[in-house]
C-alpha positions as CSV (number, residue, x, y, z in Angstrom):
1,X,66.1,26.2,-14.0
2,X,65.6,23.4,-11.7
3,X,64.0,25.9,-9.2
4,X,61.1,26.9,-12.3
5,X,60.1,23.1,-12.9
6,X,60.1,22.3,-9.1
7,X,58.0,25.8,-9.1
8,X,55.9,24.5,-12.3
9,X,55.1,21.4,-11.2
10,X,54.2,22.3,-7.4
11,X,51.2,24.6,-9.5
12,X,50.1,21.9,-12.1
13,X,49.8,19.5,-8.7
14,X,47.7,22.2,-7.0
15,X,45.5,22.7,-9.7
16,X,44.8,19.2,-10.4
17,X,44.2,18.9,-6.6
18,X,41.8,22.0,-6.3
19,X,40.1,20.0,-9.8
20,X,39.7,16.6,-8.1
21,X,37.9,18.6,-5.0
22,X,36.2,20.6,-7.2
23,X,34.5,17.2,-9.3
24,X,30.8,16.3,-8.2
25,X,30.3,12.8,-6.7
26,X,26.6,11.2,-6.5
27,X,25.5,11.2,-3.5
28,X,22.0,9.4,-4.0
29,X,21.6,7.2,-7.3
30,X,19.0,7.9,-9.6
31,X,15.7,7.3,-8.7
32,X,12.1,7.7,-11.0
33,X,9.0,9.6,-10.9
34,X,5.7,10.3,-11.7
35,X,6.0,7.7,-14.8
36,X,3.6,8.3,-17.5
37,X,2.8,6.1,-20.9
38,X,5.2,8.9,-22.7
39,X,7.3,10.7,-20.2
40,X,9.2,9.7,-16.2
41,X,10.9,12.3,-14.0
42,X,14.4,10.9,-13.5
43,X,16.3,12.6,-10.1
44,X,19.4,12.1,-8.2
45,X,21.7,14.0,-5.9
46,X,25.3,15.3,-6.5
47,X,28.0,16.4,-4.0
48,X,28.2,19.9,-6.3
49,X,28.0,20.4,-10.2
50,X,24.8,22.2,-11.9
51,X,24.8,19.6,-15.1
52,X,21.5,17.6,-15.4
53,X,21.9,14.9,-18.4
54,X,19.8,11.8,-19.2
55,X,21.3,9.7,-21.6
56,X,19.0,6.9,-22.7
57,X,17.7,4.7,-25.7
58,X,15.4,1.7,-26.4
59,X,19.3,-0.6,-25.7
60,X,22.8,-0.1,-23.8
61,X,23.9,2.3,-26.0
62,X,21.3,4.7,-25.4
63,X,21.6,7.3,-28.4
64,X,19.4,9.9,-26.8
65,X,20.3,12.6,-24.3
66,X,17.5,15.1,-22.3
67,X,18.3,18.3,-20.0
68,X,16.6,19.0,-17.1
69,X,18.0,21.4,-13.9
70,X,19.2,21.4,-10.4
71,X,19.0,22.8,-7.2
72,X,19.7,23.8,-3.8
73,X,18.8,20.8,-1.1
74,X,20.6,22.1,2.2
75,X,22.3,25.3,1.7
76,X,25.4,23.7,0.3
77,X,26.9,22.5,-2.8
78,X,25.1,19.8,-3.1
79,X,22.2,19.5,-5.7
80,X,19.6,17.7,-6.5
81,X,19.0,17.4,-10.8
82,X,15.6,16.8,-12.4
83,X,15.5,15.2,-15.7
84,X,11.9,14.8,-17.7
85,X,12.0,12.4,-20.3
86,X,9.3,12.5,-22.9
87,X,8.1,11.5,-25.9
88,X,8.3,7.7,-24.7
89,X,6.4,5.1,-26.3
90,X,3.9,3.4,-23.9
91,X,4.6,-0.2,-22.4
92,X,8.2,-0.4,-23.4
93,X,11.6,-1.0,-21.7
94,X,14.1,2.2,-21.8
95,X,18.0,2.2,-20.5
96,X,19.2,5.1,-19.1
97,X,22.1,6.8,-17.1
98,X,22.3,10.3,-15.4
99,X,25.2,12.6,-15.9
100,X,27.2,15.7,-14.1
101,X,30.1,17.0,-15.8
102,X,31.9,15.0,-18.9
103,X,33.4,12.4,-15.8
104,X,30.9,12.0,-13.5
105,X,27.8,9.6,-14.5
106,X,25.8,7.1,-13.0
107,X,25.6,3.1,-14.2
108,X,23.0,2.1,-17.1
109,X,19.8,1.0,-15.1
110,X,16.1,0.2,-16.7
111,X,12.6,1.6,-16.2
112,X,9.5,0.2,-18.1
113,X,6.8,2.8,-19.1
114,X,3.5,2.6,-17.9
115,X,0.5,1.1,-20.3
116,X,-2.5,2.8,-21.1
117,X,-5.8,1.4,-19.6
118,X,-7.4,0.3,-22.4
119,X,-4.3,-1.9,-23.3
120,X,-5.4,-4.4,-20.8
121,X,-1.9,-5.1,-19.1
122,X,-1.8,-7.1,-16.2
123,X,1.3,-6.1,-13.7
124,X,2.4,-6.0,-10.0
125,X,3.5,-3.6,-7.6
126,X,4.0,-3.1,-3.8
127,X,3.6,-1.3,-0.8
128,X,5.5,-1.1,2.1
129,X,5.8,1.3,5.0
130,X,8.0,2.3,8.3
131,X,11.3,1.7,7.2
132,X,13.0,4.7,9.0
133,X,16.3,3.6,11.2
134,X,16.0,1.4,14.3
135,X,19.1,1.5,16.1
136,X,18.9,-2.0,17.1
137,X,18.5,-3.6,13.8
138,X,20.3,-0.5,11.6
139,X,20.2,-2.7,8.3
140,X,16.9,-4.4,8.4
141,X,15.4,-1.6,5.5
142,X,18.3,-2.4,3.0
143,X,17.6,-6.6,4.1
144,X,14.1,-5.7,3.1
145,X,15.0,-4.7,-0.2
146,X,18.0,-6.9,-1.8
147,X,17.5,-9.7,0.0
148,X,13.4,-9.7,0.0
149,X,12.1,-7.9,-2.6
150,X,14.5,-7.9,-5.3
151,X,15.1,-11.4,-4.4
152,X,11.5,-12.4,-3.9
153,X,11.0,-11.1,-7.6
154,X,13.9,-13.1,-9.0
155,X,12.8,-16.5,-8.2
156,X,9.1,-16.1,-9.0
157,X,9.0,-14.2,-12.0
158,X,13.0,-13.7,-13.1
159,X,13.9,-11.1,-15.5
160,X,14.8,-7.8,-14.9
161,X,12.9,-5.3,-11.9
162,X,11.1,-3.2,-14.8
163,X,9.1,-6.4,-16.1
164,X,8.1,-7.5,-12.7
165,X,7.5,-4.4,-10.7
166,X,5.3,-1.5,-11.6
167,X,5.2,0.9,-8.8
168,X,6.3,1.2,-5.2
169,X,3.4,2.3,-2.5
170,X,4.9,3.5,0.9
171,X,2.3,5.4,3.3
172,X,4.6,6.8,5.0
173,X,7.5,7.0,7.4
174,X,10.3,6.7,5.4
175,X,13.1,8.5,7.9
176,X,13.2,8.5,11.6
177,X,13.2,12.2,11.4
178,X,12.4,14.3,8.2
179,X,14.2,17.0,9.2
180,X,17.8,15.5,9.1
181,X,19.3,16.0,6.2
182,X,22.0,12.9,6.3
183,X,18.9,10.4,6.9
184,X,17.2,10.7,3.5
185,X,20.5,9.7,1.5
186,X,21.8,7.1,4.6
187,X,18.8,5.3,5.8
188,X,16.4,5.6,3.0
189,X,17.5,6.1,-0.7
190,X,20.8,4.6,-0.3
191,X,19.8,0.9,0.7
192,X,16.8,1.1,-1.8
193,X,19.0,2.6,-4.7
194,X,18.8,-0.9,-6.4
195,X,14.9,-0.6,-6.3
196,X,14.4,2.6,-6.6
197,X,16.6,3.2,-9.8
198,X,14.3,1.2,-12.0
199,X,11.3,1.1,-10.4
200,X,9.0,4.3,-9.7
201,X,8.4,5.3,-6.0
202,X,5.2,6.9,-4.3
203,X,5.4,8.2,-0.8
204,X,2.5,10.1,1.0
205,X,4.0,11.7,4.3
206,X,3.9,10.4,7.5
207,X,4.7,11.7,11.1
208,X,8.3,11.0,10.7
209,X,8.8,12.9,7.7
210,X,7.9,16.1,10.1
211,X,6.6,17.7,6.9
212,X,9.9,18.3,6.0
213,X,11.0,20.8,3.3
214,X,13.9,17.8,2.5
215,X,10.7,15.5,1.1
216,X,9.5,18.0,-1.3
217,X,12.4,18.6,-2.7
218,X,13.6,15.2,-3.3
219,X,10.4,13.7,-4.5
220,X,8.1,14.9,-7.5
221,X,4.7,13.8,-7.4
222,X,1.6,14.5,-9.5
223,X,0.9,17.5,-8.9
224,X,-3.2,17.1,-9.5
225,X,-3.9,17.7,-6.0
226,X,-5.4,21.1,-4.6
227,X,-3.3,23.6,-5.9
228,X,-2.7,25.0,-2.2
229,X,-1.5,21.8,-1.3
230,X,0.7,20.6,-3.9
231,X,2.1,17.2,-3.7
232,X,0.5,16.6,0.0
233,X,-2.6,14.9,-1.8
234,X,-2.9,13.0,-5.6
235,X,-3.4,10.5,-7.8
236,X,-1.8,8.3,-10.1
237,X,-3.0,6.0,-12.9
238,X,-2.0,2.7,-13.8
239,X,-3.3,0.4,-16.4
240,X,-6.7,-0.4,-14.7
241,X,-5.7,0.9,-11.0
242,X,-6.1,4.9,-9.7
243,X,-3.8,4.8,-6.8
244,X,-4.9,7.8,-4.4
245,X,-1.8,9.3,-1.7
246,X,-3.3,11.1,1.1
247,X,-2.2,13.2,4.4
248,X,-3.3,11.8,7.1
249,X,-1.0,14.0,9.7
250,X,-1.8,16.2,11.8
251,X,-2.7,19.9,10.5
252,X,-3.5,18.3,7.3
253,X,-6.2,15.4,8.4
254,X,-9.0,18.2,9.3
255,X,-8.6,20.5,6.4
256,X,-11.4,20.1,4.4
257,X,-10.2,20.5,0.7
258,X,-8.7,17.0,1.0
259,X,-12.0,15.4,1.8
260,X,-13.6,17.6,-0.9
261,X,-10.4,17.0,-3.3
262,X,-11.0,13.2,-2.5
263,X,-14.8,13.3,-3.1
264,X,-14.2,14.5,-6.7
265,X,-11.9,11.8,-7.2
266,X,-14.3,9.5,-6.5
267,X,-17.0,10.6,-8.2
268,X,-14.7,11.4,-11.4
269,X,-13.4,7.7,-11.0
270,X,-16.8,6.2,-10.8
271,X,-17.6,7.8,-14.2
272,X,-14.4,6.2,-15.2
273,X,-14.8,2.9,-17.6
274,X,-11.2,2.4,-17.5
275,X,-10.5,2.3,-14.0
276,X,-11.5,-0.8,-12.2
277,X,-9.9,-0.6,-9.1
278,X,-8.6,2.0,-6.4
279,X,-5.5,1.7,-3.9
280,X,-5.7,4.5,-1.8
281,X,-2.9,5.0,0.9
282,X,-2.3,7.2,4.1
283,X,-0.1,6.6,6.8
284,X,-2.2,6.8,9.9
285,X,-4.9,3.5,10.8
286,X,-8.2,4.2,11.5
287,X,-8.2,0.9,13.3
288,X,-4.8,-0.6,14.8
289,X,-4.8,-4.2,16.8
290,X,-1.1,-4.0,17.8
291,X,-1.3,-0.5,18.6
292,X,-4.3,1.4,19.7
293,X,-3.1,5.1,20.4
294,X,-1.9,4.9,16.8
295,X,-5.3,5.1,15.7
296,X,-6.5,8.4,14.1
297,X,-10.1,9.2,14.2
298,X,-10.1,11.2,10.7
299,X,-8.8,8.5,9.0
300,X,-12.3,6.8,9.4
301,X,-14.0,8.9,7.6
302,X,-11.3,8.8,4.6
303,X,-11.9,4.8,4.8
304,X,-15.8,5.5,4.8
305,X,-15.2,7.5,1.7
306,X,-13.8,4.5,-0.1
307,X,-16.1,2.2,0.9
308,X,-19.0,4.2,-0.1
309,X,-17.8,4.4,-3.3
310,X,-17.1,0.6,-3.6
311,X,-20.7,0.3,-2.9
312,X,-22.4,2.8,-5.1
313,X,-19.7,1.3,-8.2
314,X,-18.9,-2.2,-7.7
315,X,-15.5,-1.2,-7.8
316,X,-13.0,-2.9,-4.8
317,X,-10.7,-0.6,-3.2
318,X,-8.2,-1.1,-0.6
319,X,-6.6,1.6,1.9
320,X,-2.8,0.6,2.5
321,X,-1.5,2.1,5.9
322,X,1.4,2.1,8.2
323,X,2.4,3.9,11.7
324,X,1.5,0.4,13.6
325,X,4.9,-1.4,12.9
326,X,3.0,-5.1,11.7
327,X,1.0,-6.2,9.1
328,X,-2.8,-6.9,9.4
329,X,-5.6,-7.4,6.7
330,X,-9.2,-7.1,7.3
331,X,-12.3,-6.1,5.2
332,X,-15.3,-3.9,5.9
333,X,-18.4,-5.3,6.3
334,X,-21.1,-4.3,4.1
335,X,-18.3,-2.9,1.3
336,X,-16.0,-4.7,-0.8
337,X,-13.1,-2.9,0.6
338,X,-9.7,-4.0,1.9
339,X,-7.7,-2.7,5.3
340,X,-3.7,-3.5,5.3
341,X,-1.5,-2.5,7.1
342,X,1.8,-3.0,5.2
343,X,4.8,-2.3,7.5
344,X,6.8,-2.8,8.2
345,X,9.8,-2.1,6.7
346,X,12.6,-1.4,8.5
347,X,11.2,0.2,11.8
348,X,11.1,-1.7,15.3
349,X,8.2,-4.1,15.6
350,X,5.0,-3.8,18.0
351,X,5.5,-6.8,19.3
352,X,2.3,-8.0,20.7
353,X,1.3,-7.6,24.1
354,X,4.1,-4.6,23.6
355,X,1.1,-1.9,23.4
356,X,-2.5,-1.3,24.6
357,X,-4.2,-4.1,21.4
358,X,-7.9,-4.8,20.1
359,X,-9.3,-7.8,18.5
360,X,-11.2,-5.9,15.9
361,X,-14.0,-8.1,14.1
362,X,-12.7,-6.2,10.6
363,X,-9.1,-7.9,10.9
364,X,-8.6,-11.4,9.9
365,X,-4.9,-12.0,10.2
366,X,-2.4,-9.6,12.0
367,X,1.5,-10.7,12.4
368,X,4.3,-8.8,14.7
369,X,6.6,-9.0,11.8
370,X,8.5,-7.5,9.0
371,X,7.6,-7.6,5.2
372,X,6.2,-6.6,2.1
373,X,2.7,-6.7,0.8
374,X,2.7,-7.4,-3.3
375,X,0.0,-6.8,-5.3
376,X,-0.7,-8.5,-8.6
377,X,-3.7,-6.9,-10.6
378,X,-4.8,-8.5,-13.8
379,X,-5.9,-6.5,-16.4
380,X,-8.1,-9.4,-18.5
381,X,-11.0,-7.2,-19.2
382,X,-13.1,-10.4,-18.8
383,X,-12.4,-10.9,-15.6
384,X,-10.2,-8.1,-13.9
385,X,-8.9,-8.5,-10.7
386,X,-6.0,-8.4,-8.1
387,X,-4.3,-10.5,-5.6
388,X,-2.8,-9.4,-2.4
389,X,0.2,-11.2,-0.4
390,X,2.0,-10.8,2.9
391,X,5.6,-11.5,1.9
392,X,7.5,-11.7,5.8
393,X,10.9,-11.2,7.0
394,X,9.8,-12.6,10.2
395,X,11.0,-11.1,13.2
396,X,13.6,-11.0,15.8
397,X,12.0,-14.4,17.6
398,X,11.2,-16.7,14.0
399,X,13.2,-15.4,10.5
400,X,11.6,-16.1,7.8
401,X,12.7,-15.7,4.4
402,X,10.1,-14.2,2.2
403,X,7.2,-16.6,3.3
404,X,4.2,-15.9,2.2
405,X,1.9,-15.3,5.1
406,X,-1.8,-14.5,4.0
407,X,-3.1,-13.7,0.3
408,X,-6.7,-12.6,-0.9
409,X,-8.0,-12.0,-4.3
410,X,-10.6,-9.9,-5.0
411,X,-12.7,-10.0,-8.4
412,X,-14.2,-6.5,-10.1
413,X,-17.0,-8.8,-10.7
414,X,-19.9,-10.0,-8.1
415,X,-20.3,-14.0,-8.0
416,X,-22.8,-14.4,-4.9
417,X,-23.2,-17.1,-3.3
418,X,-26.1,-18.6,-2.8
419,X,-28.4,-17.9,-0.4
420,X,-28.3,-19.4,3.0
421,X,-31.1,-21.4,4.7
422,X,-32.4,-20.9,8.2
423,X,-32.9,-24.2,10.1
424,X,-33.3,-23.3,13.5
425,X,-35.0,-21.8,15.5
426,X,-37.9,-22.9,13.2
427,X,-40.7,-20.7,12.0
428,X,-42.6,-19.9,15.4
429,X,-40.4,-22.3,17.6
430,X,-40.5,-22.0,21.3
431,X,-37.2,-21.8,22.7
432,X,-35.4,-20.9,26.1
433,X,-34.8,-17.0,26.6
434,X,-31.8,-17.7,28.3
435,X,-29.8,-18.2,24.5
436,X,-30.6,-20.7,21.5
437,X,-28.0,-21.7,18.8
438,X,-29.0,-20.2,15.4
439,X,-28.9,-22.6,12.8
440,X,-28.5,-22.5,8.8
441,X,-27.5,-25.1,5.9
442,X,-23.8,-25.0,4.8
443,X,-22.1,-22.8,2.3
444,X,-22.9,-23.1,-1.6
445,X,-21.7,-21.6,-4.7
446,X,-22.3,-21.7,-8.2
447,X,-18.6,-20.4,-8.3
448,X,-16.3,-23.5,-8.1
449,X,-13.1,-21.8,-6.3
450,X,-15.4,-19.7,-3.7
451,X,-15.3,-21.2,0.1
452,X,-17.2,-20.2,3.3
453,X,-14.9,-16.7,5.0
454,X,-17.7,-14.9,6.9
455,X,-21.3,-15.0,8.5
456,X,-23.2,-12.1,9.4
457,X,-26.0,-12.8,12.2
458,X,-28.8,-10.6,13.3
459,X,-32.1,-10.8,15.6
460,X,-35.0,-8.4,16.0
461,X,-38.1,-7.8,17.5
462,X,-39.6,-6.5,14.5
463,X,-39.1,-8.2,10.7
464,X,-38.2,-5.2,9.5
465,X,-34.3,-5.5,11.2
466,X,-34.0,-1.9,12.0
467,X,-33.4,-2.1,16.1
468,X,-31.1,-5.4,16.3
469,X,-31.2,-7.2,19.9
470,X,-28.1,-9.3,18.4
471,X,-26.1,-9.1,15.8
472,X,-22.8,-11.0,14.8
473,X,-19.8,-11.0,12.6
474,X,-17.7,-13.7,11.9
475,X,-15.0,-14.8,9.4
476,X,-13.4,-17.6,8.7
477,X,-10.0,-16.9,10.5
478,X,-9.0,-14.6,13.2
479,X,-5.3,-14.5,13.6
480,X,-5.0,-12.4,16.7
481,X,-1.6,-12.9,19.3
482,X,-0.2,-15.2,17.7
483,X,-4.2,-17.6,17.7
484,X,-6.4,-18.1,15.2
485,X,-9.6,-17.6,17.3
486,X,-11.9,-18.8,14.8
487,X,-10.0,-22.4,14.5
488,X,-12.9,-25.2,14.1
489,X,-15.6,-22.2,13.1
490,X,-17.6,-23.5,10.1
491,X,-19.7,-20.3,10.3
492,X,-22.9,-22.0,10.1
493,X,-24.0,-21.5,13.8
494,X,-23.8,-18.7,16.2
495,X,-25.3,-19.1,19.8
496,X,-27.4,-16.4,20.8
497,X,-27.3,-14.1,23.9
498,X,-29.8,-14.1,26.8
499,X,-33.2,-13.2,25.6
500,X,-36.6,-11.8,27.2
501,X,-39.3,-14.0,27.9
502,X,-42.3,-14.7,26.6
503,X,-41.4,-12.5,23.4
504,X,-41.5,-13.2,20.1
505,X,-37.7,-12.6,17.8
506,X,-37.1,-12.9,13.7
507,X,-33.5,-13.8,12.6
508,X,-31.7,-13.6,9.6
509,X,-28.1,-14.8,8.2
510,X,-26.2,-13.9,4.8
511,X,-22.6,-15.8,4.0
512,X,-19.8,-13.9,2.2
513,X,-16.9,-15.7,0.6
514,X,-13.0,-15.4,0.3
515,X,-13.6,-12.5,-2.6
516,X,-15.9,-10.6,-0.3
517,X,-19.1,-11.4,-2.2
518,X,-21.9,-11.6,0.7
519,X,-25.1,-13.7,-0.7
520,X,-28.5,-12.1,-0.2
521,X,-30.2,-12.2,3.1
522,X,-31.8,-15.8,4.3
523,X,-35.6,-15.6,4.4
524,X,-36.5,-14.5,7.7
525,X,-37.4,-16.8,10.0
526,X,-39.1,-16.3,14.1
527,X,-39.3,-18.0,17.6
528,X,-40.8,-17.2,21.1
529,X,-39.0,-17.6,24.3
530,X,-40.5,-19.6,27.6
């Protein structure tokens, strides 16, 4: 009898044994997509198990459960579930949890719906690139997160991540190789899980990723992109911003359909009342001051793109990039369109003097460091506009603990300011050919909080300015090694370059202030060189 039980009881132990292996364990948390005013894609990753369950409710207790499915991510047991959620009500706070098998479930976490346009919200969100593993600092991405982000949010706004943060932007470079399985769930989901489980998150691909079949599968983005290239290229809508992802990788960066694809866009977004704004992002620069083989040639004409269409609209955009490991902000010229470069996040700094560098006259400020970039956009129809800041980690030489390091707003509406006044040369002045100092009155605005950032200089031969003998470019602050080159510039005098003799030159200057508003052109004005 006693041999039976021993017998018995040997079994029942090896079945609950072969049932503990057998139980799915989450591997990566839950994390949200492509968030609409009614519906959000909800996805996370279990050891094994086929059971995809959303449990979620307008409080804690939820009330509500949605199916969605699973599958294969490495040609193992592991899966990754899909859950849509829909019929949501716009603007509003949810709780959910995800579920595999009656034991196995996740902890309640938040998400906040999207508004619609015309509901006028204002909200933040932020973008931030490079965070794939450096061996030498192995934790900086997870320090990025908890201890800047989340904490960064705490103390100046409180309240939970859904209220405070709308979307997460990262142009790319999210592993140090795309194609290792172990790196998504280790170095990237797992010390963002905090973030990422209430807050939305939108990649574009960058070299690192390798074009890896592991990114499609764990991320599901709009798919409104050319058909052939699902999920390589889209857009995503929020409030009064169109965010745009692009490829700017090799094998993707000359296929025409994305520049065609990204025309449409454009042209469908400037027929768009709603829309005010547009936050495009790719991962390669077309302009890089820390690092100049970065640069991608392509990529230029994907910026010119947006800044034509900020022209011919009066609507700002912004291109957020990465691959250079260090932010910089500049602006282009004649557009009212924002450069940032918004890593990094994780990855090993190019420290400067590191790599081959330019001081480009687009940049104003660009920092060896760590960080995030956070964008508040206010949706006042009155008045709509956004505000971008540098929030650094510092680096390995000087920590610093979520200091901000540079900010711009920019305004949907144009306030010029007024226009400057040429002083000398005078009107048919003689001066020396070897080089005269061009002279005009100081900075004025009728717009109280506007103050002197750029001046842009030009000489002719002819009044007509269409063959320049000089031009210049100048803003208020040049932040380049470490120097601000610009220190003690008020922008109202440029000194000229060596001129011919006994010839006779017209000049003009227009100002531009810290919302990139430029002021009409001064009256022209001439001289003669000796």
């Amino acid at each position: 009898m006693r041999k039976i039980t021993l017998i018995l009881s040997c079994f029942l132990m090896g079945i609950g044994v072969v049932l503990a292996q057998e139980q799915p364990k989450i591997l990566v948390q839950p994390y949200l997509q492509d968030a609409e005013p009614n519906s959000i894609t909800i996805k996370w990753e279990t050891s094994s198990g086929e059971e995809s369950v959303v449990e979620w409710g307008t409080t804690p207790k939820l009330g509500k459960k949605s199916k969605g499915f699973a599958y294969d991510i490495n040609f193992s047991d592991a899966r990754i579930h899909e859950v849509k959620l829909t019929d949501l009500k716009r603007f509003t706070e949810y709780y959910y949890r995800v579920r595999t098998g009656n034991k196995v479930h996740s902890d309640i976490f938040q998400f906040k719906t999207p508004p619609f346009a015309s509901d006028h919200e204002s909200f933040n969100m932020v973008a931030m690139s490079d965070m794939q593993f450096d061996h030498n600092e192995p934790d900086k991405f997870r320090e990025v997160i908890n201890d800047g982000l989340i904490s960064y949010l705490k103390k100046e706004h409180g309240g939970g991540l859904p209220s405070n943060l709308a979307m997460v932007l990262i142009p790319g470079d999210l592993v140090e190789n795309g194609a290792k399985y172990h790196q998504w769930k280790d170095h990237f989901f797992n010390p963002a899980e905090k973030l990422f489980a209430e807050v939305p998150v939108y990649p574009v691909l960058g070299n690192h990723e390798r074009n890896s079949v592991f990114y499609f599968k764990y991320f599901t983005l709009p798919e409104n992109g050319t058909p052939a290239y699902a999920e390589h290229w889209w857009y995503k809508d929020y409030g009064n911003v169109r965010v745009i992802g692009l490829n700017s990788n090799d094998g993707y960066r000359d296929v025409s359909y994305q520049y065609e694809w990204l025309q449409k866009v454009l042209d469908d977004t400037a027929k768009n009342d709603d829309i005010d704004f547009v936050f495009a992002q790719l991962h390669h620069p077309h302009k890089s001051e820390l690092w100049i083989p970065g640069e991608v040639k392509s990529s230029g004409k994907m910026v010119n793109m947006l800044e034509q269409f900020s022209t011919k609209t009066g609507k700002p955009s912004i291109h957020f990039f990465g691959h250079t490991h260090g932010y910089s902000r500049g602006q282009s010229k004649d557009h009212k369109h924002l450069w940032i470069n918004v890593a990094s996040a994780g990855g090993a700094i190019d420290n400067w003097g590191e790599f081959e560098g330019r001081d480009y006259d687009e940049f104003s400020v660009t920092q060896d460091e760590y960080g995030f970039v956070m964008v508040e956009v206010d949706g006042n129809p009155a008045d709509p506009k956004f505000k971008v800041k540098r929030i650094s980690r510092g680096n390995q030489e000087h920590f610093r603990n979520n200091e901000r390091r540079d900010s711009i707003t920019i305004f949907r509406k144009t306030r010029k300011p007024n226009t400057p006044k040429p002083i000398s040369p005078a009107n048919n002045k003689t001066v020396d050919f070897k080089g005269v100092p061009l002279k005009a009155n100081a900075f004025e605005s009728s717009f109280n909080r506007a103050f002197h950032a750029a001046s842009h200089w030009q000489v002719s031969e002819k009044p007509d300015f269409e063959k320049l003998i000089f031009e210049r470019w100048k803003q208020n602050e040049n932040w380049y090694y470490k120097v601000n080159r610009q220190e003690n510039d008020d922008l109202t005098d440029e000194k000229n370059e060596r001129l011919n003799p006994n010839t006779t030159y017209y000049w003009r200057v227009r100002y531009r202030d810290q919302n990139l508003n430029w002021s009409d052109w001064s009256q022209t004005s001439s001289f003669k060189t000796n």
